[in-house]
C-alpha positions as a printed NumPy array, in Angstrom:
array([[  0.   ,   0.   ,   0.   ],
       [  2.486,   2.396,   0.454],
       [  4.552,   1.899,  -2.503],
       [  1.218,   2.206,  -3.925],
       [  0.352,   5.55 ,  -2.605],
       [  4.301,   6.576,  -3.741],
       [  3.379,   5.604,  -6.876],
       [  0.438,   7.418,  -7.184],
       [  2.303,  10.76 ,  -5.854],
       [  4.74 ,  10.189,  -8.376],
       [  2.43 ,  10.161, -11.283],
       [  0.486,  13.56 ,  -9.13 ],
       [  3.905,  15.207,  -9.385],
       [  4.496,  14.792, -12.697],
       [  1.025,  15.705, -14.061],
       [  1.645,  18.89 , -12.36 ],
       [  5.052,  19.264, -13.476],
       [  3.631,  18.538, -17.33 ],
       [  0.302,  21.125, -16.309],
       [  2.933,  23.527, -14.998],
       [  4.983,  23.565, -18.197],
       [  1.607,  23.378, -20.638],
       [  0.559,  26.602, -18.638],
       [  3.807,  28.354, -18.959],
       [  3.994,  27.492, -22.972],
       [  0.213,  28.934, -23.25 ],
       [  1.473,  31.911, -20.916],
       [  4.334,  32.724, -23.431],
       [  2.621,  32.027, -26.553],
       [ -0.065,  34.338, -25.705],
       [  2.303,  37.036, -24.459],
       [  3.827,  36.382, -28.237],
       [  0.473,  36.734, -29.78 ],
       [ -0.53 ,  39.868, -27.923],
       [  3.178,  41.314, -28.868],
       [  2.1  ,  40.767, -32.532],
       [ -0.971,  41.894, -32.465],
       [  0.152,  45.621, -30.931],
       [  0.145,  47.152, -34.27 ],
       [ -3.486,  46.809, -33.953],
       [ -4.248,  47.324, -30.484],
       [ -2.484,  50.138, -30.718],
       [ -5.155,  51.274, -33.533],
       [ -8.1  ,  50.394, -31.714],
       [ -7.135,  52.089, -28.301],
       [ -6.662,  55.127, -31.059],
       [-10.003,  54.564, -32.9  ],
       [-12.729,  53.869, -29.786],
       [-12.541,  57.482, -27.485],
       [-14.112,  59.605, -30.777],
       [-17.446,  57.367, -30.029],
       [-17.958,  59.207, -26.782],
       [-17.482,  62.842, -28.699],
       [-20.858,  64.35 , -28.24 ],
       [-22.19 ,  62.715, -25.072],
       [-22.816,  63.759, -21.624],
       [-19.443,  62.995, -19.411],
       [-21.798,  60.705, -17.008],
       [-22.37 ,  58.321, -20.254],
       [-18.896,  57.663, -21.278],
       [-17.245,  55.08 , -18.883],
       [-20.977,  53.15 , -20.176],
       [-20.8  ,  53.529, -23.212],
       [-17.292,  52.349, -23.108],
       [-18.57 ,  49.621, -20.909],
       [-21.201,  48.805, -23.81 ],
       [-18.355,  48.542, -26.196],
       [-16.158,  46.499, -24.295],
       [-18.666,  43.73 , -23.932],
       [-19.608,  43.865, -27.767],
       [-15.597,  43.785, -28.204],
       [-15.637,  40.667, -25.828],
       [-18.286,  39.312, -27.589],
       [-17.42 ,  39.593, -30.901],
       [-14.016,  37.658, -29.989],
       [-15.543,  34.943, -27.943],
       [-18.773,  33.662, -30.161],
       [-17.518,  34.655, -33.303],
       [-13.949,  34.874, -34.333],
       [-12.794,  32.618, -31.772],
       [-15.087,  29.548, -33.273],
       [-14.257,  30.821, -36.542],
       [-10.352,  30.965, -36.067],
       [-10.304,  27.077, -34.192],
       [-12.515,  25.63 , -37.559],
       [ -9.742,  27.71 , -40.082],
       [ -7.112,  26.261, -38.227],
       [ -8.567,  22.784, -37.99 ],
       [ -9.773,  22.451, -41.77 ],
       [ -8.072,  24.993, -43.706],
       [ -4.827,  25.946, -41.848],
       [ -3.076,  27.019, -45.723],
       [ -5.985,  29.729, -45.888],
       [ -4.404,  31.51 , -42.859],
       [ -1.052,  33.148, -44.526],
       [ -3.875,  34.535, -47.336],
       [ -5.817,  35.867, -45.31 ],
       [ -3.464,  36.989, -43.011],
       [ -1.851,  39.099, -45.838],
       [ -5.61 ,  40.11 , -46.784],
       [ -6.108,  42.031, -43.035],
       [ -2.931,  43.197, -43.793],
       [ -3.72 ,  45.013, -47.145],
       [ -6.997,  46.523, -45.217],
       [ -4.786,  47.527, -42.234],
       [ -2.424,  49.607, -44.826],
       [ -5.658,  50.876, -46.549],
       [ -6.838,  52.396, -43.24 ],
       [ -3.137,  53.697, -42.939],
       [ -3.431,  55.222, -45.824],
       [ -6.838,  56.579, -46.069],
       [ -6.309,  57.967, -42.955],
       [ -3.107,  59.897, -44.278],
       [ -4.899,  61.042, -47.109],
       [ -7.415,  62.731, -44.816],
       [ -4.519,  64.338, -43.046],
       [ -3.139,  65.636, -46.125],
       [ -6.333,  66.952, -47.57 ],
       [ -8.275,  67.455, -44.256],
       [-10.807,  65.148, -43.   ],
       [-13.828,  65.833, -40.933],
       [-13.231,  68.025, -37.529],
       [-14.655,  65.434, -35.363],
       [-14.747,  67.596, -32.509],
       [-17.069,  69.935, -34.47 ],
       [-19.294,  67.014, -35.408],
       [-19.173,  66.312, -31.668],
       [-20.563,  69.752, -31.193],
       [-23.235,  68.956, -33.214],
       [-24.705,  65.819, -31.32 ],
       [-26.559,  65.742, -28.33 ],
       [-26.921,  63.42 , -25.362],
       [-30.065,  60.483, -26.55 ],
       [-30.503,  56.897, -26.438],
       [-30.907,  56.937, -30.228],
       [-27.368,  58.758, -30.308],
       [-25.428,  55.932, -27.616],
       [-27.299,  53.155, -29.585],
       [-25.31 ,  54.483, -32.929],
       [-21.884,  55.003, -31.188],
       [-21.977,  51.78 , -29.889],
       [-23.07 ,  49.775, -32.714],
       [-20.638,  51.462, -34.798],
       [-18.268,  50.769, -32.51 ],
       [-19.028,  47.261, -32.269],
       [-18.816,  47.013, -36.045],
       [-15.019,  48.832, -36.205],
       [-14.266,  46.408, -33.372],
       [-15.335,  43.336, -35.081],
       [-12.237,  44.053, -38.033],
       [-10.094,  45.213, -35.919],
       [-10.453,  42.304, -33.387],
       [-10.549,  40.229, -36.416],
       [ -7.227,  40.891, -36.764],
       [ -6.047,  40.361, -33.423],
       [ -7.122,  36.813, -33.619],
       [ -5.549,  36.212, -36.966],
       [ -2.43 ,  37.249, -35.975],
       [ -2.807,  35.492, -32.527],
       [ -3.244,  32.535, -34.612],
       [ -0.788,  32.944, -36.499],
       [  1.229,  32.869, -34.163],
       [  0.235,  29.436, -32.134],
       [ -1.072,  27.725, -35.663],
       [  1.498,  25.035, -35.157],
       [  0.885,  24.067, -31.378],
       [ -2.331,  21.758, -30.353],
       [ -5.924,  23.117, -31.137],
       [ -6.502,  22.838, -27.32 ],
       [ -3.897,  25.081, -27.351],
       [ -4.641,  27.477, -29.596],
       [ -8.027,  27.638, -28.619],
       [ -6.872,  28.553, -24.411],
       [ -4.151,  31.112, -25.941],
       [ -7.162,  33.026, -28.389],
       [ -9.177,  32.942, -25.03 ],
       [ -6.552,  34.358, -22.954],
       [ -5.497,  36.885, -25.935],
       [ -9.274,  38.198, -26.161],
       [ -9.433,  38.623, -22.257],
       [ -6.395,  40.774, -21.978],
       [ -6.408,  42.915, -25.205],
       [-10.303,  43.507, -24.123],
       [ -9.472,  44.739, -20.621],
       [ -6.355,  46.592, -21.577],
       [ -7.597,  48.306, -24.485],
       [-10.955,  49.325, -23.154],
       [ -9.018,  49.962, -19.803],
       [ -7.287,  52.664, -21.274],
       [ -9.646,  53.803, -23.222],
       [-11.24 ,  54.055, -20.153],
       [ -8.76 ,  56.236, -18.591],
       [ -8.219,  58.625, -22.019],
       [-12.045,  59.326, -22.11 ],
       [-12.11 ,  60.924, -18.36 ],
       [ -8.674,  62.261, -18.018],
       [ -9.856,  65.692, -18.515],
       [-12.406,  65.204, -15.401],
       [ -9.689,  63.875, -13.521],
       [ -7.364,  66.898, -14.241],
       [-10.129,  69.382, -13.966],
       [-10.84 ,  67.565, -10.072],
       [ -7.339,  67.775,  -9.13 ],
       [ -7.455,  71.388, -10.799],
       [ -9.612,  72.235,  -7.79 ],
       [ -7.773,  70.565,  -5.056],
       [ -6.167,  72.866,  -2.203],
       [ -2.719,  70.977,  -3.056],
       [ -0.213,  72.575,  -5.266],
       [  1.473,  69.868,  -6.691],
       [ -2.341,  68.103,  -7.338],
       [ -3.538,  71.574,  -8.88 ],
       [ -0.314,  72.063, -11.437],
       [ -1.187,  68.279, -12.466],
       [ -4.742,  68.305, -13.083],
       [ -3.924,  71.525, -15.387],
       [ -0.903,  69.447, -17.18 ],
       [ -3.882,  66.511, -17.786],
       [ -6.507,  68.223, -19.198],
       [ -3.949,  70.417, -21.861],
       [ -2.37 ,  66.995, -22.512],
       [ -5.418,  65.676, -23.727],
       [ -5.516,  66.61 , -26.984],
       [ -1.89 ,  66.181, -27.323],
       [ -2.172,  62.255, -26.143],
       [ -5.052,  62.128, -29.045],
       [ -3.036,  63.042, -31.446],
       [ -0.039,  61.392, -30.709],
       [ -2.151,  58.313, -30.282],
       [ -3.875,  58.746, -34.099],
       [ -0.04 ,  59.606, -35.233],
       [  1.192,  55.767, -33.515],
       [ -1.397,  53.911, -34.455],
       [ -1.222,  54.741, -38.085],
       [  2.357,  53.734, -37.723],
       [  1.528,  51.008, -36.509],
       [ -1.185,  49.672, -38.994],
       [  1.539,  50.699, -41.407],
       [  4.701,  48.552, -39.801],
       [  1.877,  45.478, -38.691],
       [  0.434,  45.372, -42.089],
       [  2.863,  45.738, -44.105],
       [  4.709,  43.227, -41.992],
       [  2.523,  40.719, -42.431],
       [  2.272,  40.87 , -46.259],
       [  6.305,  40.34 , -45.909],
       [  5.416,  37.793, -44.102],
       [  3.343,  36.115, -46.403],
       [  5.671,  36.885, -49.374],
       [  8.165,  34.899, -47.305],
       [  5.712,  31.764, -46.839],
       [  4.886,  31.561, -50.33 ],
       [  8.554,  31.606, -51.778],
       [  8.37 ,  35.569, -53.451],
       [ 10.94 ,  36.128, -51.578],
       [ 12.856,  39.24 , -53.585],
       [ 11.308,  42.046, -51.284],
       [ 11.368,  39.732, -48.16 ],
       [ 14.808,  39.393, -49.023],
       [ 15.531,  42.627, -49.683],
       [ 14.658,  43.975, -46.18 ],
       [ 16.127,  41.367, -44.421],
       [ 19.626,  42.008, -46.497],
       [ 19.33 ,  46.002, -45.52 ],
       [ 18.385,  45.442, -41.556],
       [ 21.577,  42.944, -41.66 ],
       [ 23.724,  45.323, -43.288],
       [ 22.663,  48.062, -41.124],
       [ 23.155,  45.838, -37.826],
       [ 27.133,  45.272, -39.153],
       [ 27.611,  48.55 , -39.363],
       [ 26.052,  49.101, -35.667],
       [ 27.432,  46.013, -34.194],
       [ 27.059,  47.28 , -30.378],
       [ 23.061,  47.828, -31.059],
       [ 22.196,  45.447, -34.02 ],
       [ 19.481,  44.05 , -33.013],
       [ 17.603,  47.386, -32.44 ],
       [ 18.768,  48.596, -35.459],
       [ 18.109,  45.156, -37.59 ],
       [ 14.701,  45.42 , -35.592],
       [ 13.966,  48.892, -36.715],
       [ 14.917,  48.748, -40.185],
       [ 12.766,  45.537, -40.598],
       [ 10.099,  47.31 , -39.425],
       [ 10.508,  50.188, -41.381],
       [ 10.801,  48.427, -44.64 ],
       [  7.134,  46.397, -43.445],
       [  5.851,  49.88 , -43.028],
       [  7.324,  51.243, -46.499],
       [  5.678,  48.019, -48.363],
       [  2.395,  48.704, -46.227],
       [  2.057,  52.838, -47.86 ],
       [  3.117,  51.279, -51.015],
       [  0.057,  48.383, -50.752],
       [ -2.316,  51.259, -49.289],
       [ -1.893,  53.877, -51.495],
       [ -2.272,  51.583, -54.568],
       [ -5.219,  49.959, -52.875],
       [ -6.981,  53.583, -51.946],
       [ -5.98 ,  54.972, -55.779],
       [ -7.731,  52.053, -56.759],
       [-10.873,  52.766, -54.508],
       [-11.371,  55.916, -55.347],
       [-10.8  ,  55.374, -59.421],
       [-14.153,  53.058, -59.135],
       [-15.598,  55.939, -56.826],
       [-15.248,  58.195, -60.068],
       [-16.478,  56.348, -62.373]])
């Protein structure tokens, strides 16, 4: 009996041992799959605060509330399912389609650059124009919801990506724990953006000095933050996009422009030896941003030539 029980211990431990080291592999794999999905994030933490332009500051945090559950939702019941039966029956569809997100993350890029260039719609002035209703939230949100829905759709894709090679079990715990965590952190800080002008105009009032030059420094870095935010996340659809259509270059053998990039970053490392891999990192990721303007400009010239006619 008690070699028995020993026995049994044993084969305890080393379950938990093998648990222990299937949770740590999930653990890294999703922090892998969240680090290449940033691009995006980064985007959709950019896009979200202009749907609470317009309404009362007592219906933001729900409305963002609204949004994160539709967010949450849209991950969980649709893409997630989705993503587990691509992977399953069709995993040589995912590099494809991978590279197709990536065209319509450079189009974005690049529609949104054109806008800058030739001036796109105030939204704050639009925001002026709206007024506090439950027709008015209803819109936001399910507008929202609907922006959400691509962008999270490329979350998971990349997050996929990413895993496609490990178990589906797998896969399907590090897409769970992916959707969890970009959810909370992006609407988290969306969160935070949307009142940070309350928050600096209450410490404004405070009888402390130190709270009172702070809440001033919050509320005129506001619109600073917003526009540094729409500045990175454009640079980041750019760099993800474009990176993942050099990416997919590289997986189907057209490898002259993957190449190429690789051959400059390398170059550029030798001649920065005590930093190369910062500066083989940022030249990669410049060249996937150069390829993603190139792929979004042709792809918006080609939009708006049907437009015309």
């Amino acid at each position: 009996m008690p070699s028995g029980l020993i026995a049994l211990l044993d084969d305890v431990a080393g379950i938990a041992k093998l648990t222990a080291s299937s949770l740590d592999d999930v653990a890294a794999a999703a922090g892998k799959a969240g680090s290449k999905a940033a691009g995006v994030v980064i985007d959709d933490t950019a896009v979200t605060p202009r749907y609470v332009m317009g309404l009362t500051p007592d219906r933001e945090l729900p409305i963002i509330w609204k949004i994160a559950k539709g967010s949450l939702r849209n991950k969980l019941l649709f893409l997630l399912p989705a993503a587990l039966v691509l992977s399953a029956l069709a995993p040589w569809l995912l590099p494809p389609l991978l590279m197709l997100g990536g065209a319509f993350l450079c189009f974005e890029a690049a529609e949104k650059l054109l806008e800058a260039v030739q001036g796109g719609h105030d939204l704050a002035e639009e925001a002026l124009e709206t007024h506090s209703s439950k027709e008015l939230e209803d819109q936001k949100v399910s507008g929202a919801i609907r922006t959400d829905f691509i962008l999270s759709g490329e979350i998971m894709a990349i997050a996929l990506g990413t895993v496609a090679a490990e178990p589906i079990w797998e896969q399907a715990i590090v897409l769970i724990v992916v959707a969890f965590l970009i959810t909370a952190g992006v609407y988290g800080v969306v969160g935070f953006i949307v009142k940070m002008d309350d928050i600096g105009l209450h410490l404004a009032e405070r009888r402390s000095a130190g709270a009172r030059v702070l809440g001033r420094a919050m509320v005129k870095a506001m619109p600073v933050l917003m526009r540094i935010l729409g500045v990175v996340g454009t640079a980041a659809m750019l760099w993800v996009g474009g990176g993942l259509i050099v990416h997919g270059l590289h997986e189907f053998h057209w490898d002259l422009i993957p190449g190429a990039i690789h051959h400059v970053a390398e170059a550029a490392g030798r001649g920065l030896p005590a930093i190369a891999p910062a500066v083989e990192w940022v030249v990669n990721a410049a060249g996937a941003a150069i390829v993603g303007l190139v792929v979004g400009g042709i792809v918006v010239a080609v939009l708006h030539l049907f437009k015309k006619h």
